[in-house]
N, C-alpha and C positions, 0 to 999 in steps of 0.2 A: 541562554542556550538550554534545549532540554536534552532528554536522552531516553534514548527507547534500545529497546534489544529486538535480536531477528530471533526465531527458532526453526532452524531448515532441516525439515522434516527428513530429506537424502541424508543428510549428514548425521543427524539424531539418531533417527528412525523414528519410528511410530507409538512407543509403548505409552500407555498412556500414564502410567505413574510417573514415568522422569518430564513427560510435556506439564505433565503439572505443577511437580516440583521445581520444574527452570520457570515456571510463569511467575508461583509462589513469591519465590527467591528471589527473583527482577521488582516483583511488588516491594518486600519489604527491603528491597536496597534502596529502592525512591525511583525506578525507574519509571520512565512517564507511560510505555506501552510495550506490545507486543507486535511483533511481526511477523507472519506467513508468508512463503511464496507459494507459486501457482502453476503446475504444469498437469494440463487435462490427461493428456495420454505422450507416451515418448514411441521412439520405433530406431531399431539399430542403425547408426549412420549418425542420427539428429546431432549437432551441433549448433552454440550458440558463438562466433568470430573461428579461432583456432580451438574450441574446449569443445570434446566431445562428449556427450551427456551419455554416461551408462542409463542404455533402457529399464532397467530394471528395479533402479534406486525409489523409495518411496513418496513420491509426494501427493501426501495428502490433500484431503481438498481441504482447503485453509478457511472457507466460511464454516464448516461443522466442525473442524477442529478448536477456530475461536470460538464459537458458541459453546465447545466442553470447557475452554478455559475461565471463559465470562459464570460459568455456572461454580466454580472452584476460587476465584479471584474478587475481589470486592473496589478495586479502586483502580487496577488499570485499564488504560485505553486499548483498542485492538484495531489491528493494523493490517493491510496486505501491500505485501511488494515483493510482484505486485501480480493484482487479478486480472486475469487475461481478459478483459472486456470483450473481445467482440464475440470470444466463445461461448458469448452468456446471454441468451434471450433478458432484454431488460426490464420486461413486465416481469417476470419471475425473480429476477435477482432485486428487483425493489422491492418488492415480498419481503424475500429473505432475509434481504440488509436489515429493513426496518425492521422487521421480528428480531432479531440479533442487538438492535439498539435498543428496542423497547424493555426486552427481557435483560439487559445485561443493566438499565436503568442509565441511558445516555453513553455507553462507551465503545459505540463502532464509530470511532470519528477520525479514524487514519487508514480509512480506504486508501489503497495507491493503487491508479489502474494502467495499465499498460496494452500495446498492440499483440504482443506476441515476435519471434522469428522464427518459428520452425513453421516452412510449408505442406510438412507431412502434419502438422497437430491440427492445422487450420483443416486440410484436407477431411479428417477424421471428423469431426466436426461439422462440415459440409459448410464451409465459410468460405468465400474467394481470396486468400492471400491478397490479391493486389488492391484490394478494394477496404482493407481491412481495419484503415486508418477512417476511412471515411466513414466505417459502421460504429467504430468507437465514440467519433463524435457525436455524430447520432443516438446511440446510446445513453450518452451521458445527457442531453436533450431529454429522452423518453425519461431516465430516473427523476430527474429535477424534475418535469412536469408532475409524472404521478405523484412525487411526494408533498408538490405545493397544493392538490388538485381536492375539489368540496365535497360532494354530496349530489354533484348533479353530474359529477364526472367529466371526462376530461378527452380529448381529442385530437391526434396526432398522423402526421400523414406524411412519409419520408419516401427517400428509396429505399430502406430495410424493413422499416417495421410504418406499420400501419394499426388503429384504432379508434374506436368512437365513443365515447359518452364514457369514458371507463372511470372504474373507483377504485384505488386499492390502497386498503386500511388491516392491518393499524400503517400510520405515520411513524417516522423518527418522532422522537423527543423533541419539541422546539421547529419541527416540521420540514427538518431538512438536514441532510448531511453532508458535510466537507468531502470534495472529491480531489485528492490530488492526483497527479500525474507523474509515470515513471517512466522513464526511458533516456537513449542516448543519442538523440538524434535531433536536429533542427526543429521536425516536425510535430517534436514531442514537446519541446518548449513552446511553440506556439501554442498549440495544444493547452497546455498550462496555464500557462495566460489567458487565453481567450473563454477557457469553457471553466477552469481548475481553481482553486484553493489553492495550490501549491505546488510544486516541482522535485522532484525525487530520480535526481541523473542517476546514470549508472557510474559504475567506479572503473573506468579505460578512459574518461577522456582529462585530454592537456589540459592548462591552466587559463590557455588564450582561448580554449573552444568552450572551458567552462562558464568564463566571462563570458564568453560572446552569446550563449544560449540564454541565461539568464536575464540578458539583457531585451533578447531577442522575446522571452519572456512577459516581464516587465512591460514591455512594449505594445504585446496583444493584449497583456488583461489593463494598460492604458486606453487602448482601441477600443474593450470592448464595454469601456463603463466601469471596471471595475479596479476598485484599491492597489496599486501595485505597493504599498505599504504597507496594506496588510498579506500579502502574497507569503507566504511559508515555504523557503529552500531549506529540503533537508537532504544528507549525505552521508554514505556508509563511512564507516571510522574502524580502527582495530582498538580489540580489547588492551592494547598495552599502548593507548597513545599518550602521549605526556600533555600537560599543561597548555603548554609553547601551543600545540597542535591545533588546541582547541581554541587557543586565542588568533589563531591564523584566519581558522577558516569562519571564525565571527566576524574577522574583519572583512570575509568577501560575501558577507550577507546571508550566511548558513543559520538558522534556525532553530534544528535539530541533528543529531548525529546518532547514525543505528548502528548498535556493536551487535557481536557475537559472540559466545566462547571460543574458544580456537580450539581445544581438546573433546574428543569425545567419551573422556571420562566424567563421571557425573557429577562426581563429589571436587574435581583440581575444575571442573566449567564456574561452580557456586563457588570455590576459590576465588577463581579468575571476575565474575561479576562483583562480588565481595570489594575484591582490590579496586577496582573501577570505581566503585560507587565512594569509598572511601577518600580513593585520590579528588574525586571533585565534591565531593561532599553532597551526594544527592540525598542524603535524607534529611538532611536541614530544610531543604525544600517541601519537605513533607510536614514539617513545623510550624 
């Protein structure tokens, strides 16, 4: 099992000495990475099930805020969950990724990408809502092409995005990077499986729905050629879970677990990660 932390920029806010300090501190407990979430723009009303999102709360954009942490941090990995894919032109964001793993020296390797469900954000943006699952997939097509692609360029031809003969360097490290997948939905597990590295539900669903995705998972990156053994399910966890907890959800084939601090005080958060790390002993890992 490993163990990564979230930093939700609404919840923090933005300053940048304490994103640093909570990145620092997650390092030297042993924790394996960092995590961002991602909202382009919000507008009064947005809600994500029954939670209404205050418009006004900060969220950063989480590729240039990893990039300030990778410049301050030396060993952890950096993570989003997750990045609203289809808001993101994918010849540009394979740019960016790759610059952010090049320059961080191999550690953008817990992309987590997702649909989106606010139809005002999509709107803003100038993206179809209903179509938005479908741009994703393709998307993540266009990043894996351009990051496998030579010197004589590369060429692609979808219903979103269209190009020819294209080049764009630098590369990831190793010439490609792990994409997993976030969401809570049938279509996201597919998803997962068929195009992904690995699956990052959300935290609303039951126990029978959780199995049944995974499985459903499993199933596509069987279908599509690829390892379902190597397949990586990881899932949010609370800073105060016990033992018992974490021996549960090993056994229903979890991978990773992403905490949080729960306080928004600065010094009882580096308490609270402190205690965590201790209780499982993540810096022997570092050993």
């Amino acid at each position: 099992m490993r163990f990564a932390v979230s930093y939700s920029t609404p919840f923090f806010g933005v300053d940048p000495d304490r994103l640093i300090a909570y990145a620092q501190h997650a390092e030297r407990c042993g924790f394996e990475a960092i995590y961002l979430p991602e909202h382009v723009a919000l507008y009064p009303g947005a809600a994500v099930g029954p939670m209404e999102i205050t418009p006004s709360v900060p969220f950063a954009d989480p590729l240039d805020a990893l990039s300030f942490v990778a410049a301050a941090t030396e060993r952890i990995l950096l993570g989003t969950a997750v990045l609203l894919l289809p808001y993101h032109d994918p010849v540009v964001l394979a740019k960016r990724l790759a610059t952010i793993d090049v320059l961080s020296k191999g550690r953008m390797r817990l992309l987590t990408v997702g649909v989106g469900t606010l139809p005002g954000e999509a709107q803003a943006v100038g993206v179809d809502f209903a179509s938005r699952g479908r741009r994703a997939d393709e998307a993540i097509d266009v990043l894996r092409l351009l990051w496998s692609g030579g010197a004589d360029g590369v060429s692609f031809e979808g219903e979103f995005f269209r190009f020819e003969n294209l080049c764009s360097y630098p590369t990831p490290l190793g010439g490609d990077l792990p994409i997993h997948v976030g969401g809570s939905s049938r279509a996201a597990a597919r998803r997962a499986g068929s195009r992904g590295d690995g699956y990052f539900p959300g935290g609303v669903l039951g126990p029978t729905e959780r199995a049944a995705q995974l499985e459903i998972a499993h199933t596509a990156a069987a279908a599509a050629g690829r390892d379902p053994g190597a397949f990586e399910y990881t899932r949010w966890g609370s800073i105060d879970m016990p033992v018992e907890r974490v021996e549960g959800l090993a056994e229903q084939g979890v991978t990773r677990i992403v905490v949080s601090a729960s306080t928004g005080d600065p010094e009882q958060a580096r308490d609270e990660l402190s205690a965590f790390a201790e209780r499982f002993e993540l810096a022997n890992a570092l050993k």
